[in-house]
C-alpha positions in Angstrom: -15.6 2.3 29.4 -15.6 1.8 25.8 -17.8 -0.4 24.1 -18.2 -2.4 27.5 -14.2 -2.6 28.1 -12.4 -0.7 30.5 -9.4 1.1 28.5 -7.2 1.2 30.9 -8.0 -2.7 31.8 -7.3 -3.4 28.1 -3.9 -1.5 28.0 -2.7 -4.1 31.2 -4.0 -7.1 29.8 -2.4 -6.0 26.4 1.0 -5.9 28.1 0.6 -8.5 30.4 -0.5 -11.2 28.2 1.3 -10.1 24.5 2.1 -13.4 23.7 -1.5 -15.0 24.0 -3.0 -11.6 22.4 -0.6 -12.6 19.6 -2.0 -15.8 19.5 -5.4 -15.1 19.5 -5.5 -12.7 16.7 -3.7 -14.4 14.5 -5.9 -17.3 14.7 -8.8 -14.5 13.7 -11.3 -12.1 16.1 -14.6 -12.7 16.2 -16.6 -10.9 14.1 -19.0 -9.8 16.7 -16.0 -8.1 18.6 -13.9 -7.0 15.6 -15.9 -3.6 16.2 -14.8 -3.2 19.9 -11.4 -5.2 19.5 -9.9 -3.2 16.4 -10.2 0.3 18.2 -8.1 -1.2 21.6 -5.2 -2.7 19.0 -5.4 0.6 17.4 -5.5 3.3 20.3 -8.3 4.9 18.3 -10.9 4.2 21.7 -8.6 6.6 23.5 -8.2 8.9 20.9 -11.6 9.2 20.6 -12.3 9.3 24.7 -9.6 12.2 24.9 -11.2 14.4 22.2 -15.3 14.3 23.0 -15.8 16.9 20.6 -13.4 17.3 17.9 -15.2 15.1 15.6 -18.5 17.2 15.7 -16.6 20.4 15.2 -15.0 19.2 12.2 -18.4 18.0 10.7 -19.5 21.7 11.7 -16.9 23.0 9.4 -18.9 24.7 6.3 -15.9 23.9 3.6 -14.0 21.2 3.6 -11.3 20.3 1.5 -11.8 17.7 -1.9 -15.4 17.5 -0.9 -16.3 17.5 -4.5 -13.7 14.4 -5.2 -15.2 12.7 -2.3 -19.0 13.1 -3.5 -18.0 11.5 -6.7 -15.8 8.8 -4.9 -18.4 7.8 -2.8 -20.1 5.2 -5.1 -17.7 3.7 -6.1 -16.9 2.2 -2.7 -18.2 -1.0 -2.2 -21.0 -0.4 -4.4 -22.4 -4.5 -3.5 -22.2 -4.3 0.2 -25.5 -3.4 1.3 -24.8 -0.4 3.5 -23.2 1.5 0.4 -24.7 0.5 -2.5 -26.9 3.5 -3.4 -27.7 7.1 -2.1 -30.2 6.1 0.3 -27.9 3.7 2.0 -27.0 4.5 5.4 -23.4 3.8 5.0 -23.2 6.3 2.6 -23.7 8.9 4.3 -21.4 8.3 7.1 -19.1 7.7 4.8 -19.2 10.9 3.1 -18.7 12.6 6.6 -15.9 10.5 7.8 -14.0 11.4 5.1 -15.2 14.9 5.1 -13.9 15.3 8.6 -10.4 13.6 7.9 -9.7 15.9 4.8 -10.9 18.9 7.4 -8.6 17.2 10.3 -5.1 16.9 8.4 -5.2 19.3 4.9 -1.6 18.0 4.6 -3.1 14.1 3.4 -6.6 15.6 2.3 -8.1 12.8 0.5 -7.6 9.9 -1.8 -9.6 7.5 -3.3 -7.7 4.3 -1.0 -8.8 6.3 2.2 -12.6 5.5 1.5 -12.5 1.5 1.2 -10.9 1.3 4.9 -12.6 3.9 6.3 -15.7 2.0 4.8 -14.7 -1.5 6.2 -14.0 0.4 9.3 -17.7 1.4 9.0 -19.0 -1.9 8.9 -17.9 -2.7 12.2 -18.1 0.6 13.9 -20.0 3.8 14.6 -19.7 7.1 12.6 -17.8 9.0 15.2 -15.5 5.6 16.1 -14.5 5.3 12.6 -13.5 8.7 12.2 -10.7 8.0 15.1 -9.8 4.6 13.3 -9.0 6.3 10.7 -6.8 9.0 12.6 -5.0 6.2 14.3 -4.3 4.1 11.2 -2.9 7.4 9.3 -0.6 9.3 11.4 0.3 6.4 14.5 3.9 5.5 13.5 3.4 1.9 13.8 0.6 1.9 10.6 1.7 5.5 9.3 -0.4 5.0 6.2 -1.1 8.9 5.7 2.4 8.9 3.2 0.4 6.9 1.1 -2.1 9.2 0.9 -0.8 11.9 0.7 -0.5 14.3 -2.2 2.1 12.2 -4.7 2.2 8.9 -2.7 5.1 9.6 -1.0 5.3 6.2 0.6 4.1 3.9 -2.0 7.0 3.6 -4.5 9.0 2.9 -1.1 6.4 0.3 -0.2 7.1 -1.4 -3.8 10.5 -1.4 -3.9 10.5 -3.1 -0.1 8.2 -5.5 -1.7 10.6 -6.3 -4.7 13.7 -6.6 -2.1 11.6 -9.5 -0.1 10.2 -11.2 -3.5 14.0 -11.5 -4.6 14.9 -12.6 -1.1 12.3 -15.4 -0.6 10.8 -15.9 -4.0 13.9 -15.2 -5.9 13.0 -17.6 -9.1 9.9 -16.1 -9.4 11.0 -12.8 -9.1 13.5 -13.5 -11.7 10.5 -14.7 -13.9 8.4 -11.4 -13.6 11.5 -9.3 -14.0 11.8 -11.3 -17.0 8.2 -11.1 -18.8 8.6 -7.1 -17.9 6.2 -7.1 -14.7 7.1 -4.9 -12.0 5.3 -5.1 -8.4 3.8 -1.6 -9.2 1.6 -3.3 -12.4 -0.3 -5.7 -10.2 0.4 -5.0 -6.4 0.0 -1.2 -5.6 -3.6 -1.8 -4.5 -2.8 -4.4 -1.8 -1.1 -2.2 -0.4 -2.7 0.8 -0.9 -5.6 -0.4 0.4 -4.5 -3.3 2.8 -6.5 -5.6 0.3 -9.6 -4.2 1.1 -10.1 -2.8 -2.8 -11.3 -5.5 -4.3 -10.5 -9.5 -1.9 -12.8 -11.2 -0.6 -14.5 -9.5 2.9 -13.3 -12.6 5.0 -9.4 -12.2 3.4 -9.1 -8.6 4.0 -10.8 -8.6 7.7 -8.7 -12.0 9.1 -5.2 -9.4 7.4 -6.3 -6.4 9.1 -7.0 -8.2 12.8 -3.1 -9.0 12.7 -1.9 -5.6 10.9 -3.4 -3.8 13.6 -1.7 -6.1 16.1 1.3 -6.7 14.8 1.5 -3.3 11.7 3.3 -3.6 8.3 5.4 -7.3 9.0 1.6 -9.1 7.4 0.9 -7.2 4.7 4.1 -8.0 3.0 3.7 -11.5 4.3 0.1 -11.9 2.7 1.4 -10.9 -0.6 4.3 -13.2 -0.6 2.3 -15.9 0.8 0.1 -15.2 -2.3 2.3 -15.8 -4.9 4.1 -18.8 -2.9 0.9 -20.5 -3.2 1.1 -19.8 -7.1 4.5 -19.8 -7.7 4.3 -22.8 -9.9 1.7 -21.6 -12.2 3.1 -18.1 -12.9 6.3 -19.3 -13.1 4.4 -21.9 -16.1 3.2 -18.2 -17.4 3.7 -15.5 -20.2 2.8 -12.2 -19.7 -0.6 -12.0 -20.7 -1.1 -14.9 -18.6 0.7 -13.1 -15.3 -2.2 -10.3 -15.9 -5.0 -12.7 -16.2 -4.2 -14.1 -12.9 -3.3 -10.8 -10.8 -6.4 -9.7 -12.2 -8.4 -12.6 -11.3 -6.7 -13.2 -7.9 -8.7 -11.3 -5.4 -11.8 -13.1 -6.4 -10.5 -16.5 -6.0 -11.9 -18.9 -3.0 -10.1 -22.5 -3.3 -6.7 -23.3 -4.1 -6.5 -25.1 -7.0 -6.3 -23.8 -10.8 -8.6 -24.6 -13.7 -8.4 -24.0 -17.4 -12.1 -23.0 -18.4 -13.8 -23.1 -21.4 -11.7 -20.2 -23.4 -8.1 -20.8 -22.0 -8.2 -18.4 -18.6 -6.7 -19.4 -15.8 -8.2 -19.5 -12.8 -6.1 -19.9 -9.7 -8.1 -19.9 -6.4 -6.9 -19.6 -3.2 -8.5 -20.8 0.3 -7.9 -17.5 3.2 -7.0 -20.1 5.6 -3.6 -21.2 4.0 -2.6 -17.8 2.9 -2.3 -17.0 6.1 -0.8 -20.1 7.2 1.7 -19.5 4.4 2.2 -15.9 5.6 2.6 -16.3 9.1 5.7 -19.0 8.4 7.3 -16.5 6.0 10.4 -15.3 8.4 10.0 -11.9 7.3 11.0 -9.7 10.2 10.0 -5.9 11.4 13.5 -5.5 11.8 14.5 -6.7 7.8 11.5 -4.1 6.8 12.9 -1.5 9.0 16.7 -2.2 7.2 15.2 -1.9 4.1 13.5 1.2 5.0 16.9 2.8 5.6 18.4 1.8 2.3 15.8 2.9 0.9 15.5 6.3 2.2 19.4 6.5 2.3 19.5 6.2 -1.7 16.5 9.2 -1.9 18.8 11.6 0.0 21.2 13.5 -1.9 24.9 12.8 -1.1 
């Protein structure tokens, strides 16, 4: 038993009912559950059943690798959410050893800074040790496979842009034309969406509703959340000039409504409600199969021929 559900009850019901599962997290967990249900999407409960002691051995370990960069990095994460605002917070400290462990666990990924905002929302929901395990999963499970982004160079990230510029010109193709234009490139305003899974810096609500399908359904929503967010804006950056493009990326993952005001000194101020991005997402007929045929273009122009 994990959490009060039976793993193995949770693996049946996961096969035998996919298309209610589906259903049911799109529409949002609970946040009560999220901290039992994201570990079952995961496989991270099993993980961490199969390996009772790993994650204390690892703690036990007397040097670990970028400890330094993580002490430094550590409040600078969240710093308004009350478990890791200061020192004394308790999330801190978990924090510190979550990543500690991770950079102990795979030396090949080590650490960067993107790893401690999900391994911290992970920590609002979930225990030390649980988190830990979330974090394994999410890096190195082929479905999520974010440890490339992580790793030393970003391997995977300039791949994850360019996917995102192919399916901009494919369903927003005027206002990818319009960027291309004013000399903005995905990389200048969207590398910490993805880095991240929008955790960096939108609004708690946002980022948890994008992560209950991602680790459902893996990479298919977070491309779909970022086109849905500039469908829902198309009109006023495609109105835009350069400076303008900027002040609104900038300004984005703040926003709560969806209607844009001029204030007082000539900023825009585009606001989006979480509820129709995601409708807007979820109609977007991006498919896992397009992303994986991009995915082989893409690597197929990396390889020397």
């Amino acid at each position: 038993m994990t959490g009060g559900v039976d793993i193995e009850d949770w693996e049946r019901t996961k096969q035998k009912q996919a298309a209610k599962l589906k259903s049911r997290v799109r529409k949002g967990i609970p946040d009560a559950i999220r901290g039992i249900a994201w570990p079952h999407l995961a496989g991270s409960s099993l993980m961490m059943k199969n390996n009772p002691c790993m994650y204390r051995d690892l703690l036990a370990t007397p040097h670990a690798p970028c400890e330094d960069t993580i002490s430094r990095d550590i409040g600078r994460t969240f710093p308004k959410h009350h478990l890791f605002k200061d020192a004394t917070s308790l999330g801190q400290g978990a924090l510190m050893n979550v990543l500690r462990a991770y950079s102990v666990y795979d030396p090949n990924v080590g650490y960067c800074q993107g790893m401690g905002f999900i391994s911290a929302l992970f920590l609002s929901y979930m225990p030390e040790e649980q988190t830990f395990w979330h974090v394994v999963a999410c890096l190195n499970q082929k479905k999520y496979g974010m440890a490339d982004m992580y790793r030393p160079g970003m391997p995977r990230v300039m791949e994850i842009m360019w996917t995102f510029d192919q399916s901009m010109k494919q369903y927003l193709p005027k206002l990818a034309d319009h960027l291309d234009a004013e000399g903005l490139h995905p990389t200048m305003y969207a590398t910490q969406w993805f880095v991240t899974l929008y955790s960096y810096s939108f609004p708690f609500e946002f980022v948890t509703r994008v992560w209950d399908i991602y680790l459902h359904e893996g990479w298919k929503i977070v491309y779909r959340v970022a086109l849905a967010l500039l469908t829902v804006s198309e009109k006023t950056l495609l109105d835009a000039s350069f400076e303008k493009i900027m002040e609104f990326f900038r300004d984005l993952p703040t926003s709560v409504r969806m209607d844009t005001k001029i204030d007082s000194k000539g900023h825009m101020q585009v606001q989006v409600h979480t509820a129709e991005v995601l409708a807007v997402a979820l109609e977007i007929p991006l498919t896992t199969k397009q992303l994986t045929a991009w995915h082989d273009e893409y690597q197929s122009s990396q390889t020397p021929h």
